[in-house]
C-alpha positions as CSV (number, residue, x, y, z in Angstrom):
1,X,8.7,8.6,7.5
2,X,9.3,12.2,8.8
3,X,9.9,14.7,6.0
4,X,8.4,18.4,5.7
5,X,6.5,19.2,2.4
6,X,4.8,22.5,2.0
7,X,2.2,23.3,-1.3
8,X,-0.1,26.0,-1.9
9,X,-0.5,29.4,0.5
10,X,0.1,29.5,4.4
11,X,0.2,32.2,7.0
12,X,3.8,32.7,8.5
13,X,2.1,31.0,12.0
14,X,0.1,28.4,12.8
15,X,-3.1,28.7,14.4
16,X,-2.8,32.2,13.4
17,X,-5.1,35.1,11.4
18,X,-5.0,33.9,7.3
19,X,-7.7,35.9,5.3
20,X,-9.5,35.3,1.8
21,X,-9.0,38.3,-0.4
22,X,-12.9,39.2,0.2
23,X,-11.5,39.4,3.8
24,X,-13.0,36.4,5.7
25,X,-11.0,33.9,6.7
26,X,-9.5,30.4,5.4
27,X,-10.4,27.7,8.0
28,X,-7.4,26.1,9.4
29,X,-7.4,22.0,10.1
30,X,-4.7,20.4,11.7
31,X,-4.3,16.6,10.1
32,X,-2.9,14.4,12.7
33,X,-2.0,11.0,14.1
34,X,-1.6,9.1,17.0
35,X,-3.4,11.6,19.0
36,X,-1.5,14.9,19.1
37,X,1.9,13.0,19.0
38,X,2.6,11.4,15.7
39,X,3.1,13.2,12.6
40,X,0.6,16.1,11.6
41,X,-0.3,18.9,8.6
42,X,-2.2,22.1,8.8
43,X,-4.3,22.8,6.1
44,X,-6.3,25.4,5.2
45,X,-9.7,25.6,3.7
46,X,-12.1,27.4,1.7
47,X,-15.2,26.3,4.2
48,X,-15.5,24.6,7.5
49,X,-14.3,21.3,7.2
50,X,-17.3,19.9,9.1
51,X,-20.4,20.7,7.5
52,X,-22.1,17.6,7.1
53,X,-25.4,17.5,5.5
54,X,-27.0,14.0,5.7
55,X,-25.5,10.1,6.9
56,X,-27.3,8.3,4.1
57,X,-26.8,4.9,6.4
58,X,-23.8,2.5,6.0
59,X,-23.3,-1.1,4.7
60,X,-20.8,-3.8,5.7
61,X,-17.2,-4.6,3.9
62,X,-15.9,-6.9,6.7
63,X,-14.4,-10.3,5.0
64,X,-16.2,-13.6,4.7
65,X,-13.9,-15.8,6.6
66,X,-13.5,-19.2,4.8
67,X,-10.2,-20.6,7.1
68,X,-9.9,-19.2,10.7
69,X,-7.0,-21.2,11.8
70,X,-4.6,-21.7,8.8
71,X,-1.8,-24.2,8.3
72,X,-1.9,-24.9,4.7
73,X,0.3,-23.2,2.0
74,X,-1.9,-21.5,-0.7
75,X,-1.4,-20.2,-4.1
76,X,-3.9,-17.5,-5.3
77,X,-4.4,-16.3,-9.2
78,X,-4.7,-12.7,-8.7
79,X,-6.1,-12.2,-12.1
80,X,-8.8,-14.5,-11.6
81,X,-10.4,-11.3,-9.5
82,X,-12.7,-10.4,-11.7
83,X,-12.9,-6.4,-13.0
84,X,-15.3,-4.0,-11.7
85,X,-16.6,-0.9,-12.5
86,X,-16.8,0.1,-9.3
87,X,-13.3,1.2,-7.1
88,X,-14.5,0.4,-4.0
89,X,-16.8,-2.8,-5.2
90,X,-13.6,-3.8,-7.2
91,X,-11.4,-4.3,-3.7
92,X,-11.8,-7.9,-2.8
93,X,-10.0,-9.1,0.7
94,X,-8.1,-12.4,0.4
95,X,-6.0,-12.3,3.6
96,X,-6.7,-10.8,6.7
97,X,-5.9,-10.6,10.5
98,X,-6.7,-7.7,13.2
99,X,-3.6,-5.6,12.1
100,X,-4.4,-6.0,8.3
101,X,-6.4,-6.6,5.4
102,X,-4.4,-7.8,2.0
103,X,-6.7,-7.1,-0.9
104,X,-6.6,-7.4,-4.9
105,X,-8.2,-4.9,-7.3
106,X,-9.2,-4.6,-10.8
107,X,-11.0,-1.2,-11.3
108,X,-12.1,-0.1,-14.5
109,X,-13.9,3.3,-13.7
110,X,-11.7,6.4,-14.7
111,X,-13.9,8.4,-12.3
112,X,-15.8,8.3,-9.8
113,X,-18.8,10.4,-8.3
114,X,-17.7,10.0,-5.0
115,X,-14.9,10.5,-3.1
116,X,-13.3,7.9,0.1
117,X,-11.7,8.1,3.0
118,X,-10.4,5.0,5.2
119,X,-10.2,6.5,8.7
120,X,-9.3,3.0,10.2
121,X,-5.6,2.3,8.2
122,X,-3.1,3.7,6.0
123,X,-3.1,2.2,2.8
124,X,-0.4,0.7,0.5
125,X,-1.9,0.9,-3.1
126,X,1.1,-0.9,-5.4
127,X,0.0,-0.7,-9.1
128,X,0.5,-3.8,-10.9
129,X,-1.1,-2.4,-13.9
130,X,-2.8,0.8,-15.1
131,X,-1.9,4.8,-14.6
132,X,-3.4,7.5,-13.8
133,X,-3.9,10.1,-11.5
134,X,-4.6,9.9,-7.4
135,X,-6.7,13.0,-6.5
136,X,-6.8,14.1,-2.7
137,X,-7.5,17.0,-0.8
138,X,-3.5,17.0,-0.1
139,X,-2.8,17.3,-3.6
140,X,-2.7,14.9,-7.0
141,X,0.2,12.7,-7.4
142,X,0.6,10.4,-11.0
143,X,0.8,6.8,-11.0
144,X,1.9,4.2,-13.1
145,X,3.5,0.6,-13.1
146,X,5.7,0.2,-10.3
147,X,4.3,2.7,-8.2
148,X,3.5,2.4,-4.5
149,X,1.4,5.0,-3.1
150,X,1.0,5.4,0.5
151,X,-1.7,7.4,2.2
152,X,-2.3,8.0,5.8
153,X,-5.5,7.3,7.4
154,X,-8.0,9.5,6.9
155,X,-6.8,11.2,3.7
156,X,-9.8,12.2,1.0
157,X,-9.4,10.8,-2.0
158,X,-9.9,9.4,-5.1
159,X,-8.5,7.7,-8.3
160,X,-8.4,8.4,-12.0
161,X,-7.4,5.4,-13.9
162,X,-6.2,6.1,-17.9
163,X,-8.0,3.1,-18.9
164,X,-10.4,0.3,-17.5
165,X,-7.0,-2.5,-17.2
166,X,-6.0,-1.8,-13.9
167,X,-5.1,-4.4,-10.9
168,X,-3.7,-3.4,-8.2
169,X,-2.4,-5.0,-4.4
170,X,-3.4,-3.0,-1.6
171,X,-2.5,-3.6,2.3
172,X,-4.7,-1.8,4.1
173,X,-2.7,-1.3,7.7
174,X,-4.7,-0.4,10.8
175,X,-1.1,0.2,12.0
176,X,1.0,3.5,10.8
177,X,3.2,2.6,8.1
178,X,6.8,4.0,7.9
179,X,9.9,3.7,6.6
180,X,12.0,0.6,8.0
181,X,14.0,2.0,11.4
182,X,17.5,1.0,10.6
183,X,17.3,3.0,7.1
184,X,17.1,6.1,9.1
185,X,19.3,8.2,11.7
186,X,17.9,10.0,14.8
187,X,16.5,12.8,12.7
188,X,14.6,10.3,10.3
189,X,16.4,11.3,7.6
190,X,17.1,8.2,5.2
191,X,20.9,7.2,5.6
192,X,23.5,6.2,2.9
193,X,23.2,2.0,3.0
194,X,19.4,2.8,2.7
195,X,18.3,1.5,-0.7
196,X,16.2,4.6,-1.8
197,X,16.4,7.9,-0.1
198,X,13.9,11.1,0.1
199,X,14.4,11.9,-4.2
200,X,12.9,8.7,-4.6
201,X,9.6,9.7,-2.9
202,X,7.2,11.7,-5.1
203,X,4.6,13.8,-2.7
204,X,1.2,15.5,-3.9
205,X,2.8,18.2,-6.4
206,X,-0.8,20.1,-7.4
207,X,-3.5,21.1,-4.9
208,X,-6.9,21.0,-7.1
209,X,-9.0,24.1,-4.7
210,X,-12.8,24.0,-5.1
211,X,-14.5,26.8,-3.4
212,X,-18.2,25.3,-4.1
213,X,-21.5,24.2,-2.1
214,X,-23.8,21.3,-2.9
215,X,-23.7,17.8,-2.0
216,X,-20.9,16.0,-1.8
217,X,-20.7,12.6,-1.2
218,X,-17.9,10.9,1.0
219,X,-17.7,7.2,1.8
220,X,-15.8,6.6,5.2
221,X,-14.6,3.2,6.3
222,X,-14.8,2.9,10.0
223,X,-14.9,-0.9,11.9
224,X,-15.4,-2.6,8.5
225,X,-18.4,-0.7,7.2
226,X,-19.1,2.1,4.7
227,X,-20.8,5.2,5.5
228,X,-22.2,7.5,2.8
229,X,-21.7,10.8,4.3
230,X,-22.9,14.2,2.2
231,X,-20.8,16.7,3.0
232,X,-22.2,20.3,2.1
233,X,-19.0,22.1,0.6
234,X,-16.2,20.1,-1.8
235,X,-13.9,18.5,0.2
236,X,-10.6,19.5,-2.4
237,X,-11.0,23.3,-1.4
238,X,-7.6,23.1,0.4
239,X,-5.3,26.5,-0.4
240,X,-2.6,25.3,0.9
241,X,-1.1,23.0,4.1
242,X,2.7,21.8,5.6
243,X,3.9,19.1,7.9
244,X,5.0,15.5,7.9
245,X,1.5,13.5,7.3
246,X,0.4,13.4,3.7
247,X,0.1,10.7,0.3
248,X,3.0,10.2,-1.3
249,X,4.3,8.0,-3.8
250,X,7.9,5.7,-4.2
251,X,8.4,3.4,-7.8
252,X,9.9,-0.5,-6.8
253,X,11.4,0.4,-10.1
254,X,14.0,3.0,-7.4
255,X,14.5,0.3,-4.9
256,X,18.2,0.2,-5.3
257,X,19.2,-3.7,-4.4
258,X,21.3,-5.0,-1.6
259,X,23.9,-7.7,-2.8
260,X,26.3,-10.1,-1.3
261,X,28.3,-13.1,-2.1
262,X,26.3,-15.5,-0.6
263,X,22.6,-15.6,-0.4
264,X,20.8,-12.5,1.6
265,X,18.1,-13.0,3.7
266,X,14.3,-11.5,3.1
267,X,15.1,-7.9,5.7
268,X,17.7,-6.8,2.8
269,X,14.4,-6.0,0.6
270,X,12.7,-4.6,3.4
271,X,10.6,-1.3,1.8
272,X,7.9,-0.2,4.7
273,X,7.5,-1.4,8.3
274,X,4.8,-1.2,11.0
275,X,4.6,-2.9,14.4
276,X,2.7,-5.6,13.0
277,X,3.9,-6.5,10.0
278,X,6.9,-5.3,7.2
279,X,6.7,-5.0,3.2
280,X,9.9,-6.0,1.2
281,X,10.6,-5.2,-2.9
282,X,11.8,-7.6,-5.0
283,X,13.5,-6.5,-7.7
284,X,15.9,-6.9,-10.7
285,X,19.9,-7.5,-9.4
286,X,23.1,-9.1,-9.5
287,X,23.1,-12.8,-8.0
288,X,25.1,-13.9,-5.2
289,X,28.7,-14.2,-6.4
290,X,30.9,-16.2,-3.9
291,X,32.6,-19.3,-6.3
292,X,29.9,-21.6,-4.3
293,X,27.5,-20.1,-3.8
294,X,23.7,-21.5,-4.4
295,X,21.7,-18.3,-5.6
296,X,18.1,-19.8,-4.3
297,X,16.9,-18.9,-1.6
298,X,17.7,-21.9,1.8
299,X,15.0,-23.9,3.1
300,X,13.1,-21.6,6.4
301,X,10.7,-22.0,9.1
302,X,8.6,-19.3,9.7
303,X,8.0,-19.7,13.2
304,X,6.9,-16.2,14.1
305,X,5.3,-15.0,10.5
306,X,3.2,-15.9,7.9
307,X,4.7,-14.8,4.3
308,X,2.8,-13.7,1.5
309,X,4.4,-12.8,-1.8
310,X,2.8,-11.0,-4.6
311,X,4.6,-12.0,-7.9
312,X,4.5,-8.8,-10.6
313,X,6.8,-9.6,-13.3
314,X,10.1,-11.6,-14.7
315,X,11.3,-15.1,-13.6
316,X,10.3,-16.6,-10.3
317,X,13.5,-18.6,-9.8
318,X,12.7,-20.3,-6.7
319,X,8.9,-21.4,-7.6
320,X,7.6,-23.6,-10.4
321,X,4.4,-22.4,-12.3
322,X,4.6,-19.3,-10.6
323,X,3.1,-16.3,-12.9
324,X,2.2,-12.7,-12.6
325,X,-0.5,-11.8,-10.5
326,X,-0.1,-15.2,-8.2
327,X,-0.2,-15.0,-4.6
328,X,1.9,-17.6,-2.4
329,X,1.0,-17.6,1.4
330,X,3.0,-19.9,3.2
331,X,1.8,-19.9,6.7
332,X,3.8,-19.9,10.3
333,X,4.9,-23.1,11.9
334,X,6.1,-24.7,8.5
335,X,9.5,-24.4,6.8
336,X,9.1,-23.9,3.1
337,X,11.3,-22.8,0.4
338,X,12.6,-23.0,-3.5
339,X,10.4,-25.8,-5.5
340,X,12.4,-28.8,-6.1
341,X,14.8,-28.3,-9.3
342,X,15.0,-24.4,-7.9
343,X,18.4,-24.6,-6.0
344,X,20.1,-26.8,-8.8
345,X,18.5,-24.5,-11.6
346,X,19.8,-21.4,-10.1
347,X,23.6,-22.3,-9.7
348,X,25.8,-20.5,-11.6
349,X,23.1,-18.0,-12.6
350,X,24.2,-14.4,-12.4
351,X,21.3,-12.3,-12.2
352,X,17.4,-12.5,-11.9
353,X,15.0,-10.2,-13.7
354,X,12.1,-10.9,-10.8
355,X,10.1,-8.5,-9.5
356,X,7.6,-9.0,-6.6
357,X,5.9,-7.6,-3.4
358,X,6.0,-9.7,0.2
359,X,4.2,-8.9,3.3
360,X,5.5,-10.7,6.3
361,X,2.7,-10.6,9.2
362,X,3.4,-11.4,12.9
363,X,-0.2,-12.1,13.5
364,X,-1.6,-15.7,11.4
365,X,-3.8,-14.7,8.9
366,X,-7.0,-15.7,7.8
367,X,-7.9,-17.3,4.7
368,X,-11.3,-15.3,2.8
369,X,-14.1,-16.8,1.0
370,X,-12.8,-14.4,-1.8
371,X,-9.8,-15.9,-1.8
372,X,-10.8,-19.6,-2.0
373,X,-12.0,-18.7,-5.3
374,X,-9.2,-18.1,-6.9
375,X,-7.1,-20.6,-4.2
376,X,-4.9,-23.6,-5.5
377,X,-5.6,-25.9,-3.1
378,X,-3.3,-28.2,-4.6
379,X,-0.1,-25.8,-4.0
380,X,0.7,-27.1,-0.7
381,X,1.8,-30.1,-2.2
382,X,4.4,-28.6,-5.0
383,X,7.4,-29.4,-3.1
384,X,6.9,-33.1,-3.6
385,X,9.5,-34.8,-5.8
């Protein structure tokens, strides 16, 4: 979503003379997308930003595919994912397609010494559990429960949990990811029905500025593999940058709900789009309150979609044995819907206290190894009286 932030020093003009006190001058880096056409920052820097040292090789992270084609609804117990020490060792892929990579975590390092950079796809980090502090070379941002933090490809980074119980559901998007459209006027600027607006969104609010040499190691993703790059000067020895492209974050705990008096469909939740695929909140509100209304959601068909929902907290209404951390993907091609008891259950209810996180992808996606090992197989068959 367009919106200017500015932190540390800047010269009045870009692409123009900015001097150290010593005299010398910073090193100026524009940070762009799409080319020279989507949204962009200049930073500036300490040292060159391209002084690299040594490519210590690379090593493969592309998913074990279990199911190519799938047509079978699957539950998955995210907490089954076993923690590791290890943040980028800790992010498992359960569910992928060529547009995007859905992935559970469960680091338990408070530091790290490296730092990473994903220069194939923004990513969508919601934390489930844990807090801490997300470091980048755009500036620190805290995070807690509830937090989404989005970061544009090719942001430096890394993350400082408060303690080793942390999961967290990332989307990894090879597509940009904004804002929904209709939320927005012809500016970008985040209209009134929108459910959160631009004081909702938390960007970097601290540059940390290194000015030191060594070697510094930074593992890139690019095509589904890691390389371990050694960089020769600390890659956080940004002054100060503006512009539109940079990490911020937005709490589901400020998605302000859209009501009705009968049932609303899925796009009322909507929280990010991209091309490819959107991202909806789920959160605590006020049920539908026409006289006859049936609060649960109607029986669908997702012809063009497959949905996966990501269940954080309160009381699934609509699913049976449903608990935090759970995963329900329910494929395109089949209509699926509220467990049987769900509908009934829910009439005359006034509120629910649920709290979740769905992804609806245009493209099928593909069922992981990683996934089949904390896979229900026998989900598919809950809506059997």
């Amino acid at each position: 979503m367009p919106f200017y932030h500015k932190l540390g020093s800047i010269p009045p003009k870009r692409h123009t003379i900015f001097r150290k006190p010593d005299g010398n001058l910073y090193y100026e880096q524009l940070f762009g997308t799409i080319g020279f056409d989507g949204m962009s920052t200049n930073s500036y820097h300490q040292h060159r930003p391209t002084q690299v040292k040594d490519i210590r090789g690379s090593y493969d992270v592309a998913p074990k595919i279990a199911i190519k084609n799938n047509m079978k609804s699957y539950r998955l117990k995210g907490f089954q994912v076993a923690p590791t020490q290890d943040y980028l060792e800790s992010r498992k892929i359960v569910l992928t397609n060529s547009d995007v990579n859905i992935i559970l975590a469960a680091p338990q390092a408070k530091t790290q010494d490296y730092f990473y950079k994903n220069t194939d796809a923004d990513e969508l980090i919601f934390v489930h559990k844990g807090s801490g502090k997300f470091r980048s070379h755009l500036g620190n941002i805290d995070f807690k429960y509830g937090d989404y933090l989005l970061i544009p490809r090719g942001t430096i980074y890394k993350m400082d949990f408060d303690s080793s119980d942390n999961r967290l559901f990332i989307v990894e998007s090879r597509r940009p990811i904004y804002t929904p459209k209709r939320y927005r006027n012809w500016f970008g600027q985040l209209l009134e029905h929108s459910p959160f607006c631009e004081r909702d969104l938390r960007p970097p609010y601290e540059l940390e500025t290194y000015d030191e040499k060594g070697d510094f190691l930074i593992k890139i993703k690019k095509q589904e593999e890691i390389f371990d790059m050694v960089y020769a000067t600390h890659p956080f020895d940004v002054v100060g940058y503006d512009g539109y492209s940079f990490p911020y974050a937005f709490s589901i705990h400020d998605f302000e709900p859209i009501t009705g008096r009968i049932h609303q469909p899925p796009p009322v939740h909507q929280t990010f789009e991209t091309d490819a695929f959107v991202i909806c909140s789920f959160v605590p509100r006020l049920y539908d309150y026409h006289p006859e209304s049936i609060p649960a959601p109607y029986n669908h068909s997702n012809i063009d979609s497959d949905e996966v929902l990501y269940y954080v907290d309160g009381d699934f209404m609509s699913r049976n044995d449903i608990a935090p951390g759970h995963i329900s993907l329910h494929p395109a091609g089949i209509p699926h819907g509220p467990h049987p008891g769900a509908a009934e259950r829910s009439i005359g209810k006034t509120e629910t206290e649920e709290l979740a996180v769905m992804v609806d992808t245009f493209k099928p996606l593909m069922v992981t190894e990683d996934a089949m090992q904390i896979a229900d197989e026998e989900y598919y068959k809950s809506w059997l009286e």
